[in-house]
N, CA, C and O of each residue as an XYZ file, in Angstrom:
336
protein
N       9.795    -13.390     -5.314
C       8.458    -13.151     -5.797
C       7.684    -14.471     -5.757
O       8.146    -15.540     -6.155
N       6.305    -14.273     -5.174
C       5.751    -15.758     -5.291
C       5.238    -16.067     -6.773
O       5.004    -15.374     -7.762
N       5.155    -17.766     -6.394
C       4.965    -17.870     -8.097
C       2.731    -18.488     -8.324
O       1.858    -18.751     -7.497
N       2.754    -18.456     -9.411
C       1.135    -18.716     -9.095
C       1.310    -19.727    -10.407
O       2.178    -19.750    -11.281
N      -0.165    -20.762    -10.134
C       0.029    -21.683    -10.742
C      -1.644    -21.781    -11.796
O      -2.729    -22.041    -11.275
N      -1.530    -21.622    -12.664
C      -2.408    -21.305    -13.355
C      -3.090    -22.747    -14.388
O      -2.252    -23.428    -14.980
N      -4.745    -23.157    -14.550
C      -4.773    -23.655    -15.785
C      -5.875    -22.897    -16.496
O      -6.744    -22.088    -16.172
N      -5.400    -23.608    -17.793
C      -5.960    -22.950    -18.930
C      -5.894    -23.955    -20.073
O      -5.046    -24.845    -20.135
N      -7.183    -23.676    -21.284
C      -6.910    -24.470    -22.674
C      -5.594    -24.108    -23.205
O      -4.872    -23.115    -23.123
N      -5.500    -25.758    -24.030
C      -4.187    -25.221    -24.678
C      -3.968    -24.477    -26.040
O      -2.965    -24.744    -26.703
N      -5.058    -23.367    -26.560
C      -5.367    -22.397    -27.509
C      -4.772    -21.159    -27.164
O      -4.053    -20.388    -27.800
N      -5.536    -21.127    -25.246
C      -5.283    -20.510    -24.386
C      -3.450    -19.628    -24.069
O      -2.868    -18.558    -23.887
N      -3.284    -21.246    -24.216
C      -1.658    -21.226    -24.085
C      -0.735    -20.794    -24.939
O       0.181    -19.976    -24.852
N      -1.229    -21.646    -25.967
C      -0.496    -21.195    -27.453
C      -0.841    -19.746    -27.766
O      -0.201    -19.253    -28.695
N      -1.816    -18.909    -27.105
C      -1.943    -17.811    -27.133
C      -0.672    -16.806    -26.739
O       0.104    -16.049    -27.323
N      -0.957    -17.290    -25.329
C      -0.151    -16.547    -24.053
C       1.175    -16.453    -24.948
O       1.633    -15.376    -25.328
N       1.802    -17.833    -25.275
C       3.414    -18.296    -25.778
C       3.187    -17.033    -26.613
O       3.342    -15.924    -26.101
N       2.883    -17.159    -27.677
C       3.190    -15.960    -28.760
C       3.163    -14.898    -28.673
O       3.850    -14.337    -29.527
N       2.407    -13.938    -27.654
C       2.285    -12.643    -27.114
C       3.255    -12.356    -26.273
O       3.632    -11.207    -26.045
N       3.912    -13.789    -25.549
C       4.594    -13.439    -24.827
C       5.770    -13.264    -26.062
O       5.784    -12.082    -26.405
N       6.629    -13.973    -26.731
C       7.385    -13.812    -27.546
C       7.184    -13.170    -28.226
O       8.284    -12.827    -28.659
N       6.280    -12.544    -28.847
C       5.949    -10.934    -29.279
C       6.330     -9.969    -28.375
O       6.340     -8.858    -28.904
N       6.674     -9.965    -27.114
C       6.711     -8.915    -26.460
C       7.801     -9.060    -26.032
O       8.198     -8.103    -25.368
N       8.697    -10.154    -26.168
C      10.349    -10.760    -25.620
C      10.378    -10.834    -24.170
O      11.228    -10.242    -23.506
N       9.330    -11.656    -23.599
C       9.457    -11.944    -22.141
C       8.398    -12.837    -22.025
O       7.594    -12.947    -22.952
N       8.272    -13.633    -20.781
C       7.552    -15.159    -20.378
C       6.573    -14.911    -20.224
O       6.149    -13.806    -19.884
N       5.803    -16.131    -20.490
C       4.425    -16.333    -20.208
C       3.863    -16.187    -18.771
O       2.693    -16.167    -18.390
N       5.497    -16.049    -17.797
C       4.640    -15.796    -16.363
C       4.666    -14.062    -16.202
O       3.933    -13.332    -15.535
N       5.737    -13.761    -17.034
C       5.218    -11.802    -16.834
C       4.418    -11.290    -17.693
O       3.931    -10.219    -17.333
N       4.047    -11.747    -18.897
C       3.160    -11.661    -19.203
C       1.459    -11.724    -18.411
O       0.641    -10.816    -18.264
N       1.420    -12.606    -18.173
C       0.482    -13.051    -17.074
C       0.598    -12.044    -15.958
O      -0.119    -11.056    -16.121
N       1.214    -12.058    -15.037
C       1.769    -10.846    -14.188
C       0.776     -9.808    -14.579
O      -0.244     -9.391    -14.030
N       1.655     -9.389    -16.194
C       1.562     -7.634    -16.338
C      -0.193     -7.524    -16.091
O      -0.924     -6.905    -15.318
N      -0.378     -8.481    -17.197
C      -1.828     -8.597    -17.294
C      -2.602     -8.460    -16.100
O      -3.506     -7.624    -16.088
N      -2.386     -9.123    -15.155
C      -3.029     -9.578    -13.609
C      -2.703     -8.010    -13.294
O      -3.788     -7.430    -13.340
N      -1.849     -7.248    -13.046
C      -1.435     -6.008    -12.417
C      -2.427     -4.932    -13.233
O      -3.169     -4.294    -12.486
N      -2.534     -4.663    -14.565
C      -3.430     -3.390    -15.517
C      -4.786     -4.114    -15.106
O      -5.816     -3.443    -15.178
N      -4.847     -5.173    -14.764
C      -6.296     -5.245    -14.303
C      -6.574     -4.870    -13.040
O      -7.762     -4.550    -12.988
N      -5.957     -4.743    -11.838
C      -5.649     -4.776    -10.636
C      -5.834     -2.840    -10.899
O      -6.559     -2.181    -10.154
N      -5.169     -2.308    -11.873
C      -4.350     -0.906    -11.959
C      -6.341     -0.202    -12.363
O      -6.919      0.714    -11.778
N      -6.856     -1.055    -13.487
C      -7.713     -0.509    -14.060
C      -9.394     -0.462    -12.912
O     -10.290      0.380    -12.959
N      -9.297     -1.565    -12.091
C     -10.238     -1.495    -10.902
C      -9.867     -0.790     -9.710
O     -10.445     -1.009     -8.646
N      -8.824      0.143     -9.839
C      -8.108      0.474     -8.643
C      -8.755      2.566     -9.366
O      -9.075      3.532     -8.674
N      -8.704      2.476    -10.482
C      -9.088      3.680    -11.078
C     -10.270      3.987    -11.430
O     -10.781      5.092    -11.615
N     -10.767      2.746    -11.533
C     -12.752      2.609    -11.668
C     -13.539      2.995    -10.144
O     -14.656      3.479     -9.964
N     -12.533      2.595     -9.189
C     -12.825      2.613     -7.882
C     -12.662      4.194     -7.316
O     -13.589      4.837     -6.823
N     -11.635      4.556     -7.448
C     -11.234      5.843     -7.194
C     -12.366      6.890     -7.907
O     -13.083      7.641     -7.245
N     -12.382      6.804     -9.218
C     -13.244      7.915     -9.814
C     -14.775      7.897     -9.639
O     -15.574      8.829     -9.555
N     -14.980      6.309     -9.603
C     -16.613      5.755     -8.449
C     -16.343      7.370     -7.209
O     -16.742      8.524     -7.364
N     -15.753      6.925     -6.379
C     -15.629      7.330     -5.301
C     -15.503      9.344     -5.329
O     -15.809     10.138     -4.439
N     -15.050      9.553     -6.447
C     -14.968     10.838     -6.173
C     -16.167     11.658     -6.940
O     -16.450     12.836     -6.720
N     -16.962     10.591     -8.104
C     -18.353     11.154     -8.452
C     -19.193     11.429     -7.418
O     -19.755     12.519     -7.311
N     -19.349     10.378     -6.511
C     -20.341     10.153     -5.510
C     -19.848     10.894     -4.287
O     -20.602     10.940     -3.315
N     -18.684     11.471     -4.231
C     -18.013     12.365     -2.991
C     -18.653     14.282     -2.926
O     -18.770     15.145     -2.056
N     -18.919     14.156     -4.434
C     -19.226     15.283     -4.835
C     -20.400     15.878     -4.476
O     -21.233     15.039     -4.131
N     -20.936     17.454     -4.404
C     -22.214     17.462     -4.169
C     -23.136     17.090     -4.986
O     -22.638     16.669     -6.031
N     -24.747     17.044     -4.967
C     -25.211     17.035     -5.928
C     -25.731     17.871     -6.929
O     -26.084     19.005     -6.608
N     -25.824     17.529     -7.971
C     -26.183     18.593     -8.978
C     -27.718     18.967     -9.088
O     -28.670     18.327     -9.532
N     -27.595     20.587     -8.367
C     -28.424     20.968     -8.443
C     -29.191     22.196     -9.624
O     -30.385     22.455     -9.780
N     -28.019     22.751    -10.293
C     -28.448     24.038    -11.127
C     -27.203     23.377    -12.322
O     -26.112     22.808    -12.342
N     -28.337     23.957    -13.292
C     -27.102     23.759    -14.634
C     -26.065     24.540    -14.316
O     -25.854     25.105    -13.243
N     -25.437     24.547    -15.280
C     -24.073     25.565    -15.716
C     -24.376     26.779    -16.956
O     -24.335     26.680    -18.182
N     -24.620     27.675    -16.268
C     -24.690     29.091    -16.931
C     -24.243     28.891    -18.455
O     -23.362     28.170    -18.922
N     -24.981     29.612    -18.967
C     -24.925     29.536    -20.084
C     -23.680     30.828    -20.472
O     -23.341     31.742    -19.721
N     -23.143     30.533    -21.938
C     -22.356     31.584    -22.491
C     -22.331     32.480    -22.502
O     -21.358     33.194    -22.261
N     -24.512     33.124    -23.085
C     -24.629     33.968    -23.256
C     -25.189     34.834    -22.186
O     -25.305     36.028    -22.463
N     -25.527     34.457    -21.095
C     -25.573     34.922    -20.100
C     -27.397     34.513    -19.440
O     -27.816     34.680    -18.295
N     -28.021     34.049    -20.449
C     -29.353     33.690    -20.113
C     -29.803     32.484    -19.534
O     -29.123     31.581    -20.020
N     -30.649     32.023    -18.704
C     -30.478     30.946    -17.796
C     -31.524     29.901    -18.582
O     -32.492     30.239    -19.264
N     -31.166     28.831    -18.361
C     -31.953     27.734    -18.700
C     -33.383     27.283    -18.538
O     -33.932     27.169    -17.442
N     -33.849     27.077    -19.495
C     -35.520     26.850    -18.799
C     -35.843     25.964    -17.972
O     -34.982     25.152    -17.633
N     -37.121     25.890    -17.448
C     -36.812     24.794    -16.227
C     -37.527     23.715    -17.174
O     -37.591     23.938    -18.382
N     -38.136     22.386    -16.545
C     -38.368     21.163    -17.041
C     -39.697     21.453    -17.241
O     -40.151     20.785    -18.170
N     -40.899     22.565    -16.472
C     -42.019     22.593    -16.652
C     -42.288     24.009    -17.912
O     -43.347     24.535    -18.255
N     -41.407     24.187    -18.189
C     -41.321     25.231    -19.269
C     -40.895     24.789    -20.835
O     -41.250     25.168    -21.951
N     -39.920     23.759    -20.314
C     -40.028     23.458    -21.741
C     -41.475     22.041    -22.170
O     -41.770     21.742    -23.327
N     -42.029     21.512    -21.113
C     -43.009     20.231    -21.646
C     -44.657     21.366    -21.703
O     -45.685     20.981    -22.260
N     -44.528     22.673    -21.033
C     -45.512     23.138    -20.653
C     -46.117     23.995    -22.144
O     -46.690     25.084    -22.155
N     -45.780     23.117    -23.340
C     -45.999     24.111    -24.899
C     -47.136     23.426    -25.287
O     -47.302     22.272    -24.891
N     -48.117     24.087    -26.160
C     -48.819     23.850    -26.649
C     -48.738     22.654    -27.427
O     -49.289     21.571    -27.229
N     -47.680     23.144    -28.682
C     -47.540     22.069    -29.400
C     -47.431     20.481    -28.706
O     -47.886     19.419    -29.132
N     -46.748     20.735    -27.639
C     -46.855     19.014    -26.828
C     -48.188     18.551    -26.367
O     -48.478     17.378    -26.131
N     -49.149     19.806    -26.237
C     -50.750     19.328    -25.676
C     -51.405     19.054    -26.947
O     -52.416     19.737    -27.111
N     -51.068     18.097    -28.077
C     -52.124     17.965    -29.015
C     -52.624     17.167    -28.581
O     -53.644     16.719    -29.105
């Protein structure tokens, strides 16, 4: 496995050390895991990007329960009460 060479403050560090020994493994798999759920989490931001925008577009609501259809946009601003 290659190795990577990292800097950082040493708050930074004293961070890493204790999480890593909280978790009973090194500050370089630690680092790792970290580097990888970020890698994992833009790899799933990307994918679901991709399958919003794959989709058609939305053209008609979704039917209602009761079986009656939605008003349109010039029906509901087109009320009196909004012409004061």
């Amino acid at each position: 496995m290659p190795n990577l060479t990292i800097t950082t403050d040493e708050e930074t560090l004293r961070w890493a050390r204790i999480e890593a020994a909280k978790q009973n493994t090194s500050v370089s798999k630690l680092v790792g895991e970290m580097l990888a759920r970020l890698r994992r989490q833009d790899d799933d931001y990307e994918r679901a990007m991709q399958d919003f925008f794959s989709r058609a577009p939305y053209l008609d609501p979704p039917a209602r329960a009761d079986g009656r259809r939605w008003p349109t946009r010039e029906e509901l601003y087109d009320r009196p009460v909004l012409k004061r």
